[in-house]
N, C-alpha and C positions, 0 to 999 in steps of 0.2 A: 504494500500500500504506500504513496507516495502524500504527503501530507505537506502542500505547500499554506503557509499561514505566515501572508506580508504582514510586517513589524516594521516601526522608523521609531527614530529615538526623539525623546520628547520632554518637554517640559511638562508637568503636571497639570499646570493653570492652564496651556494650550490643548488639551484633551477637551472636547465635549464629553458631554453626558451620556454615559450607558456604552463606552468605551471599555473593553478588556486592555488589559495591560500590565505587565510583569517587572518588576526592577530587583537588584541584585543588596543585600543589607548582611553582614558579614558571613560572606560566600552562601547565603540562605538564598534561595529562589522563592519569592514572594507575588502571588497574584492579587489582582483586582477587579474591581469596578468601577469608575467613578459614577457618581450619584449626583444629585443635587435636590434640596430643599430651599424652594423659593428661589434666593441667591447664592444662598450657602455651598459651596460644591467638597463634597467629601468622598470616599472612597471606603466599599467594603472589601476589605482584606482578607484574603486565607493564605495559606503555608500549601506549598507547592506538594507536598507530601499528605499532604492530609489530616494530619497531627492538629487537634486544637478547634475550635470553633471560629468561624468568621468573626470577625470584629469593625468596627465602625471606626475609621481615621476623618474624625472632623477637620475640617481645613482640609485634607487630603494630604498630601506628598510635598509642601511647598519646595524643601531642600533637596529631594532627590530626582534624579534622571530615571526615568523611564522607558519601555522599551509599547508602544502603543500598537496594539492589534484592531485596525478600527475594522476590518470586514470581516472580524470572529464571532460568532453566532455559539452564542453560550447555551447547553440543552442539559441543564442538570437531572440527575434520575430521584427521581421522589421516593424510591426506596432510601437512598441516605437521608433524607429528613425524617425516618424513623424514629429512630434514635432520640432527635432532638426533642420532638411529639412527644416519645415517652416521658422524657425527662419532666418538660412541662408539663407534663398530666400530674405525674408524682407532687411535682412544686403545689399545684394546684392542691391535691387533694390532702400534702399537710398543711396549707394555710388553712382551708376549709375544717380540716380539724381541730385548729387552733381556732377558729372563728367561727361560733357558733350560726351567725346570720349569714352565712357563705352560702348561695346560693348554687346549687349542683347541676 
C-alpha cells in the first residue's frame, strides 16, 4: 500500500481550523487538531503512540513549528471511545452515589 499524505511546515497561528498536524517535542511524535472557539484557536493533542488521553492546548502551539496535513481526513473508530464511555459512566455513577438528588 502506498500512503502518500502532503505535509509543509508551519507556523501554528497560520493553520486554519480543523487542520491535522504533527510536530516533534523531545524526540516525542505528537499529533493534533487545531480547533477554534469563537476567536480563540487551540489545539486537541494526543501522543503519536496512543498512550494517555487527548488533551486541550488553549492558545495552541504558539512557540512550536509544525508539520500541517491540510488534505488528511481524520476517521476515528468508535470502538476506542469505549473505554472512555466507561470511564464516565463509572464517574457518573459514584457522584450519583455521593448525591442523593443525582438524577439516573
Amino acid at each position: 500500500m502506498i500512503v502518500e499524505l502532503p505535509g509543509n511546515s508551519a507556523r501554528f497561528a497560520d493553520v486554519p481550523a480543523g487542520t491535522f498536524f504533527a510536530f516533534w517535542r523531545k524526540s516525542e511524535r505528537l499529533h493534533g487538531l487545531t480547533v477554534t472557539e469563537g476567536t480563540a484557536t487551540s489545539a486537541i493533542m494526543f501522543f503519536d503512540n496512543g498512550r494517555g488521553y487527548p488533551w486541550l492546548a488553549v492558545g495552541g502551539l504558539p512557540n512550536d513549528q509544525i508539520l500541517a496535513f491540510p488534505e488528511a481526513v481524520l476517521r476515528p473508530d468508535i470502538s476506542s471511545a469505549i473505554d472512555v464511555v466507561q470511564a464516565l459512566v463509572q464517574v457518573r455513577s459514584s457522584v450519583c452515589q455521593a448525591a442523593p438528588t443525582c438524577m439516573q
